[in-house]
N, C-alpha and C positions, 0 to 999 in steps of 0.2 A: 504494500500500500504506500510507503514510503517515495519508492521507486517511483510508482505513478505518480506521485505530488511533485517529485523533484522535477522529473522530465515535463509534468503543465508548468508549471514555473520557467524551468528553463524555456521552453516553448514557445511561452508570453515572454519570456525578456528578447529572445530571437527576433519574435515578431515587431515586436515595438522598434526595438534597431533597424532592421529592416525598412520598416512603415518611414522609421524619421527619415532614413535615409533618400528613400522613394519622395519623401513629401519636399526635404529638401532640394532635389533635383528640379521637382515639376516646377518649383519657387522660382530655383534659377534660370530655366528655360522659358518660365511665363515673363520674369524680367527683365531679359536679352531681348525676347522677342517686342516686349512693350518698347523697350528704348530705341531699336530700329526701326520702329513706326512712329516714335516721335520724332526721331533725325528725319525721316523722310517727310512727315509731317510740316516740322518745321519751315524745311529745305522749300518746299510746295507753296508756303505760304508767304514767304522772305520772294519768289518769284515772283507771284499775284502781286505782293505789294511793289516789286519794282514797276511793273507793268502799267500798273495802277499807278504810280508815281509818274511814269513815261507819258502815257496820256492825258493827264492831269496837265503839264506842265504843258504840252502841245496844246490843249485848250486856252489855256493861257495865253502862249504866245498868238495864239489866230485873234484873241479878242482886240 
């Protein structure tokens, strides 16, 4: 009976290591993946507003 209790214990501390391990992977790939869709983000939005600044500035000069 002994036996049996050690090895569920041992079992659940396996699992648990395991699990953080797992949990912490998925963290770091969900926050890799977030920041290069912010730099692209970014990057997309820094153009608009050049763009946006270039015809601005030509409206201007026609008036």
């Amino acid at each position: 009976m002994e036996a049996f209790v050690v090895g569920i214990m041992i079992g659940v501390a396996f699992g648990v290591i395991v699990v953080g391990f797992l949990a912490v992977g998925a963290y770091d790939r969900g926050f890799n993946d977030a920041l290069h869709r912010r730099k692209a983000w970014r990057a997309e939005l820094v153009a608009r507003q050049a763009a946006a600044q270039r015809m601005l500035s030509g409206y201007r000069k026609a008036s």
